[in-house]
N, C-alpha and C positions, 0 to 999 in steps of 0.2 A: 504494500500500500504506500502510496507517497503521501507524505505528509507536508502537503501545502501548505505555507502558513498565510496572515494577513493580521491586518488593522482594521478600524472603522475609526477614520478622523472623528474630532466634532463639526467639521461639514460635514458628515455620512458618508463622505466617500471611502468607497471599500478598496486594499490595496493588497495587491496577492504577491508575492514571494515566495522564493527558493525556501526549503527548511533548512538550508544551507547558511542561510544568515540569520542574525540574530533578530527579533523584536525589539531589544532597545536602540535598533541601529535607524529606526522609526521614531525616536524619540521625540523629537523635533517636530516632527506633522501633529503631533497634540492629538493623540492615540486616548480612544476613550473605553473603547472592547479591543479585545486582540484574542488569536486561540487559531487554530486551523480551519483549513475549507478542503472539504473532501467533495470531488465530480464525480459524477455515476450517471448510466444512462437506467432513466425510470422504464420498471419490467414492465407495468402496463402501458404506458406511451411509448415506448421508446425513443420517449424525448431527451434529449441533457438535463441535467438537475447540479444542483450542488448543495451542501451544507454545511452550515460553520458549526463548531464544537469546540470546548477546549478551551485551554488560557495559554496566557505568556506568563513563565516567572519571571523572566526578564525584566518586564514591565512592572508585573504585577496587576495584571489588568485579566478579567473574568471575558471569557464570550459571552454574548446576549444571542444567541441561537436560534429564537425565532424573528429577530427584529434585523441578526447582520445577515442573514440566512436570506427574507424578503427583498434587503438593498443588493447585497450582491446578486441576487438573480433578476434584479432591476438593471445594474446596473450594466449586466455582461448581456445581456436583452433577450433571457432566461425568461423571462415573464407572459409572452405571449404564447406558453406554452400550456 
């Protein structure tokens, strides 16, 4: 499994990276959730999907899962799905 990571600034904007870098490397963008985003293709649609889970201890910041979950599939244009 790859373990994608990300942020959710306080503009909502959602920011996906390597789990090869760290989340405090984010610091700076003023990080409000952070945790992983995991993609999968949904068995009944066969549409893309993705989800966030997870935290940064880096940070120290918790994921909000079903609110960064909604932006990033807004944001990646997941939504009209």
């Amino acid at each position: 499994m790859n373990n994608t990571k990300y942020i959710r600034t306080e503009d909502g904007d959602i920011i996906i990276f390597s789990e090869v870098i760290n989340h405090s490397q984010f610091r700076n963008w003023n990080p409000v959730s952070a945790g992983f985003i995991m993609f999968y293709t949904d068995k009944e649609t066969a549409n893309p999907n993705c989800k966030c889970y997870g935290e940064s201890i880096s940070l120290g910041l918790k994921s909000n899962p079903e609110e960064d979950t909604i932006r990033a599939r807004f944001q990646l244009g997941m939504n009209d799905y």
